[in-house]
BAZAKE-446457 format. One record per residue (C-alpha): x, y, z; residue number from 1. Coordinates in steps of 0.02 Angstrom, whole numbers, plus 50000, padded with zeros to 5 digits. Each point is the difference from the previous one (the first is absolute). Example, Ala and Ser with C-alpha at 12.3 -4.5 7.8 and 13.67 -1.06 7.14 Angstrom:
BEGIN
PT     px     py     pz    n
PT  50615  49775  50390    1
PT  50069  50172  49967    2
% end
This chain:
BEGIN
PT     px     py     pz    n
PT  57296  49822  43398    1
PT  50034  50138  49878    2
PT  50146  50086  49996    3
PT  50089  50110  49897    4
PT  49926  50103  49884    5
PT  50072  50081  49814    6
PT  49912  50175  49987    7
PT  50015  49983  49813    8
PT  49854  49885  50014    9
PT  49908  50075  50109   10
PT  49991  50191  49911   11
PT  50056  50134  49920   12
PT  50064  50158  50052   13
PT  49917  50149  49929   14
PT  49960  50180  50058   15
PT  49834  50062  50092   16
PT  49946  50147  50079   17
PT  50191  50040  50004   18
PT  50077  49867  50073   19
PT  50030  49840  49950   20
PT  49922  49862  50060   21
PT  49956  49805  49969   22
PT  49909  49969  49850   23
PT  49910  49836  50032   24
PT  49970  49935  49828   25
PT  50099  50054  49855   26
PT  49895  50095  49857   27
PT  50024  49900  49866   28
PT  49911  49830  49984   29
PT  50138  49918  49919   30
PT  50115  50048  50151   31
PT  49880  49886  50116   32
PT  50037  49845  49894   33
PT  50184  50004  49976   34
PT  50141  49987  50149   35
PT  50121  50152  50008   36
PT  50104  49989  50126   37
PT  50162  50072  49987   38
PT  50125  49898  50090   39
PT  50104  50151  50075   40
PT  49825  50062  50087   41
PT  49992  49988  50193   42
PT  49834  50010  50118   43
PT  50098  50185  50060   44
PT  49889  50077  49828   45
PT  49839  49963  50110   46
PT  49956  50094  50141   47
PT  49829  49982  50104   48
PT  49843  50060  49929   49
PT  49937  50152  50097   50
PT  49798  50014  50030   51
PT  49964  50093  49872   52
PT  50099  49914  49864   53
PT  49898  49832  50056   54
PT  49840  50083  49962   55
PT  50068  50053  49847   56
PT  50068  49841  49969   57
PT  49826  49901  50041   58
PT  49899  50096  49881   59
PT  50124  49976  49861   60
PT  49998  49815  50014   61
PT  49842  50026  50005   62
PT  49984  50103  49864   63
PT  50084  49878  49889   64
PT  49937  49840  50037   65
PT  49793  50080  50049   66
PT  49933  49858  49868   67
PT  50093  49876  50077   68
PT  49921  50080  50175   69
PT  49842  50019  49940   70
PT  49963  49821  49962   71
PT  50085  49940  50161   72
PT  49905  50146  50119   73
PT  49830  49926  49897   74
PT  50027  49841  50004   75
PT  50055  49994  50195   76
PT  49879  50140  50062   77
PT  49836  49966  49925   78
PT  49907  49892  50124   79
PT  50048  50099  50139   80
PT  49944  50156  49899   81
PT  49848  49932  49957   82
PT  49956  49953  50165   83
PT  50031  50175  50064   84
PT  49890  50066  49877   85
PT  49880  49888  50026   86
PT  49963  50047  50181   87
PT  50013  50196  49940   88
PT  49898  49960  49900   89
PT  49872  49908  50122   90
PT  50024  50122  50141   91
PT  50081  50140  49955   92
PT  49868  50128  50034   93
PT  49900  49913  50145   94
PT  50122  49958  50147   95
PT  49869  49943  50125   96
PT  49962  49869  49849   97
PT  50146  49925  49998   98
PT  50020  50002  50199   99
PT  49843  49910  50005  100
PT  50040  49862  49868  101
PT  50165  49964  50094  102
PT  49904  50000  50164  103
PT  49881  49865  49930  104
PT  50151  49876  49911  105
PT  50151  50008  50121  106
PT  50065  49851  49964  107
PT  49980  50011  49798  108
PT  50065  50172  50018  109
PT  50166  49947  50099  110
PT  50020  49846  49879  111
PT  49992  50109  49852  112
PT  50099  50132  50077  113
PT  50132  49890  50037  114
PT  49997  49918  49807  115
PT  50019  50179  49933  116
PT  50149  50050  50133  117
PT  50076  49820  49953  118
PT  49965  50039  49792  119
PT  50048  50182  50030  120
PT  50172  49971  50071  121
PT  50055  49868  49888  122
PT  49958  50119  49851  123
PT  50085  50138  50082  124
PT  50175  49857  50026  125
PT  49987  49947  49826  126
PT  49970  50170  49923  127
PT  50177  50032  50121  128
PT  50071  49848  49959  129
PT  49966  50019  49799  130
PT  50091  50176  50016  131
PT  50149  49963  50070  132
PT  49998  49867  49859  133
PT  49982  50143  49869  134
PT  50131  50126  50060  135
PT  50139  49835  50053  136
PT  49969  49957  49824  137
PT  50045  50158  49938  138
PT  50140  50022  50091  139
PT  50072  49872  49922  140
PT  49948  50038  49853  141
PT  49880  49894  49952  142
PT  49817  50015  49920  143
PT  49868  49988  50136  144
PT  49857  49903  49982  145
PT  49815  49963  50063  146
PT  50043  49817  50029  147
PT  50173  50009  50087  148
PT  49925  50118  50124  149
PT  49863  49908  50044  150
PT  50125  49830  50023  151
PT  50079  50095  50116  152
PT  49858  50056  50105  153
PT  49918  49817  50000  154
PT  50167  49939  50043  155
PT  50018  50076  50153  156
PT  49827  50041  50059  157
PT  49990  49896  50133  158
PT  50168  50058  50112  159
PT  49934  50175  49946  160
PT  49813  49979  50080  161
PT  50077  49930  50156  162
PT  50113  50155  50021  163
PT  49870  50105  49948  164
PT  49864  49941  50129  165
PT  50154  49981  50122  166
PT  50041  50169  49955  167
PT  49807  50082  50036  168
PT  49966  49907  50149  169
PT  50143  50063  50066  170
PT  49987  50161  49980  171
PT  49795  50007  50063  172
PT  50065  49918  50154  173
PT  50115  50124  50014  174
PT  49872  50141  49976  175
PT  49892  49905  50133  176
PT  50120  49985  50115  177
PT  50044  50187  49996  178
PT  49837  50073  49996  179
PT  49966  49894  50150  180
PT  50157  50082  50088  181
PT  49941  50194  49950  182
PT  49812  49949  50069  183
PT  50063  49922  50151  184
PT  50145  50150  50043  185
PT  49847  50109  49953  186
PT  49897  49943  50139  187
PT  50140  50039  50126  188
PT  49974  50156  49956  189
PT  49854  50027  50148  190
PT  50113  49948  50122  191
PT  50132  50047  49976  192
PT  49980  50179  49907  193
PT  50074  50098  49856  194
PT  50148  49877  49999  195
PT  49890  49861  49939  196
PT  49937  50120  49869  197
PT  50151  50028  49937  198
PT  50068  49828  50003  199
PT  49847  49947  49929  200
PT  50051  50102  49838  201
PT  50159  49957  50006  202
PT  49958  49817  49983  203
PT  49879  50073  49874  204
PT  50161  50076  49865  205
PT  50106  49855  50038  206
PT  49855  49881  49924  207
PT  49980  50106  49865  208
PT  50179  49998  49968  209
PT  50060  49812  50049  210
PT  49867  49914  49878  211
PT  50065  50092  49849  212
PT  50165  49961  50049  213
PT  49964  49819  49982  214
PT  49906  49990  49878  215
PT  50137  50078  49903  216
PT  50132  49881  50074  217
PT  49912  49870  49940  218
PT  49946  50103  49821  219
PT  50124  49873  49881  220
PT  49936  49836  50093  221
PT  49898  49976  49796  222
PT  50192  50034  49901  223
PT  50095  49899  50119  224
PT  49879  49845  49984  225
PT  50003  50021  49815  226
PT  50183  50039  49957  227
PT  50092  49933  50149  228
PT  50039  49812  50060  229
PT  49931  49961  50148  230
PT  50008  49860  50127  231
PT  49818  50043  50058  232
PT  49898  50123  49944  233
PT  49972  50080  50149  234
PT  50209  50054  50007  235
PT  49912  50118  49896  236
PT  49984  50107  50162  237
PT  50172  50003  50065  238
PT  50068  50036  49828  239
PT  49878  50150  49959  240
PT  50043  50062  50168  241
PT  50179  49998  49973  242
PT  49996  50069  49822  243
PT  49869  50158  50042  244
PT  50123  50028  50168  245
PT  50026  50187  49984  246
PT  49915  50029  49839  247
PT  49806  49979  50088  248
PT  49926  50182  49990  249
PT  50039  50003  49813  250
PT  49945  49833  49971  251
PT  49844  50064  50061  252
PT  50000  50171  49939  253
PT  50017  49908  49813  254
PT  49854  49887  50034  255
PT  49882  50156  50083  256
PT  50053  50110  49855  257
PT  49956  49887  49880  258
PT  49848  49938  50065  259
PT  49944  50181  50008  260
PT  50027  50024  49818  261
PT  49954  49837  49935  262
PT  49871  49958  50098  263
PT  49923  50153  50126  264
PT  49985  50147  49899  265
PT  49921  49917  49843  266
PT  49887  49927  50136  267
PT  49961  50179  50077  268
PT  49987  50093  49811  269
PT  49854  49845  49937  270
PT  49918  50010  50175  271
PT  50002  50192  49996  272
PT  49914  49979  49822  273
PT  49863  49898  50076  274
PT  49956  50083  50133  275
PT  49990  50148  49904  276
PT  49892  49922  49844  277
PT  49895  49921  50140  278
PT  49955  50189  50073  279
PT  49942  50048  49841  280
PT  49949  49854  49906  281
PT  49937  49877  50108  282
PT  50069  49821  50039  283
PT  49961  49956  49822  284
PT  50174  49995  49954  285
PT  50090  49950  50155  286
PT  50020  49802  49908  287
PT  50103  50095  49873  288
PT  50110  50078  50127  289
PT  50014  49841  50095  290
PT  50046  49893  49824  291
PT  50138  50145  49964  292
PT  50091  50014  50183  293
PT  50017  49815  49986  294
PT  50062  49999  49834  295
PT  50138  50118  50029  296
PT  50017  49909  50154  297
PT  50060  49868  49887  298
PT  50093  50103  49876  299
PT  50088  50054  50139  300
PT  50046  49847  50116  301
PT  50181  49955  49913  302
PT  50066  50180  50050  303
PT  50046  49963  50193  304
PT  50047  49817  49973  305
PT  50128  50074  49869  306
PT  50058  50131  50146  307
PT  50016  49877  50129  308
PT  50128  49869  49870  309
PT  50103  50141  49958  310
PT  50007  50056  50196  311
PT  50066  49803  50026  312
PT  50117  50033  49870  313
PT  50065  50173  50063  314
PT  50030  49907  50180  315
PT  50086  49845  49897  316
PT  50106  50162  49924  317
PT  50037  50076  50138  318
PT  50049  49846  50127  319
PT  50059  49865  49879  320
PT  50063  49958  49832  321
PT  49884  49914  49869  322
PT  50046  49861  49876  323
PT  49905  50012  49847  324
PT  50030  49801  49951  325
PT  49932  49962  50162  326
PT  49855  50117  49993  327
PT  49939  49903  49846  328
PT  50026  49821  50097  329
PT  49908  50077  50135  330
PT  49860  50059  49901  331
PT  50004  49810  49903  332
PT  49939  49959  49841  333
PT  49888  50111  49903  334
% end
């Protein structure tokens, strides 16, 4: 279990925006390598990361390792990528095609969907898993590298799956389960009136709000697995509940905001390209379009796994001590 934690090792303290605020790697490279921790410094120099000073902090990190991210993010993300393209690609511009072709090969098409969901989420875990590597490294200031991060994610793959597919089945039963409620209080509505109605949409804003809730209490399940000893992996649950207690809406609000930057709007500004190159030009150039969103798609994939690590981190701050000798036992050899 870690512990206590030396800020020195952590960051620096420098000015932003005119405050000050956690610097999460120093700027010098030769900082990274050597240990400087004064022995009169306490853990009262760090104070929790606000939401803002994460996103600044995830886009440094990766800002100063994006080689080391870039060959990760390709060598993690490809297949999936390629698959996505491929069915663009195939179907992109005739719909009723591909409705058809799945129509004809059910069961090929829920085998093969189910290889890709099963490929696709172990990328997305290892691409996680290889990041937390990368930043834990640099905390304690060490080099990161291809191959440690990738140990890491192979090491623990298989307690993260089971989480992971714990974690999504979970959650669609959950979404079942309520929209079931909302449809079912929505048919009471013809007998017994406008109070049905309005129950009915009451039901309706507490779904909408009770699945993001835990989905965010259970947003660190990936850290804790990685970084945290465990008597089963599934104690993953209790212990992301406990540590998000209180701290859910920005938990989420880090992972939505991010997601929106990384991921939505450079998703909205290629697609709005497309569609308008396809008005005027045709479909002759809609591969092109297709190749670049999923390009940037990879480019882009370390940014929120970066956000969510330091979020773990800012709840470690802010509810417990950390221990930077135990830290690097917990991450094991490189």
């Amino acid at each position: 279990m870690l512990r206590r934690f030396n800020a020195m090792a952590l960051a620096e303290i420098e000015v932003s925006r005119g405050r000050r605020h956690l610097l999460i790697l120093p700027c010098d490279r030769h900082l990274r390598r050597e240990s400087t921790i004064p022995g009169n410094l306490s853990t009262s120099n760090l104070r929790p990361m606000q939401l803002g000073e994460i996103l600044d902090g995830s886009f440094n990190i990766y800002r100063r390792h994006f080689g080391l991210f870039m060959r990760l993010s390709i060598l993690l993300v490809w297949l999936p990528t390629a698959v996505t393209v491929y069915f663009q690609l195939r179907f992109g511009g005739n719909p009723q095609e591909m409705i058809a072709f799945f129509s004809d090969h059910v069961p090929s098409v829920l085998l093969l969907g189910l290889v890709v969901l099963v490929v696709y989420m172990t990328a997305g875990l290892l691409l996680r898993t290889g990041t937390i590597r990368i930043i834990s490294d640099s905390y304690l200031g060490q080099e990161p590298t291809l191959g440690s991060a990738l140990r890491l994610g192979a090491a623990k793959i298989v307690p993260l799956l089971l989480v992971t597919i714990s974690k999504t089945l979970l959650l669609v039963l959950l979404m079942f389960v309520g929209v079931l409620v909302v449809l079912l209080v929505g048919a009471s509505s013809k007998i017994i009136g406008g109070i049905g109605a309005l129950l009915a949409f009451g039901a309706g804003c507490t779904l909408v709000w009770f699945i993001p809730y835990v989905a965010a209490a259970y947003g660190v399940t990936t850290p804790v697995v990685v970084l945290e000893d465990l008597a089963s992996s599934f104690d993953a649950f209790s212990r992301s509940w406990d540590l998000t207690r209180g701290a859910r809406g920005k938990l989420f609000g880090t992972i939505a905001v991010t997601w929106l930057i990384s991921q939505f709007l450079p998703g909205i500004v290629v697609g709005g390209m497309s569609a308008a190159v396809g008005m005027t030009a045709g479909s002759s150039l809609q591969p092109f379009f297709a190749v670049v969103g999923s390009l940037l798609g990879i480019v882009l994939a370390p940014i929120l796994p970066c956000a969510l690590t330091l979020a773990y981190y800012d709840l470690r701050v802010r509810r417990e001590a950390f221990d930077i000798q135990i830290l690097s036992e917990q991450l094991g050899p490189r």
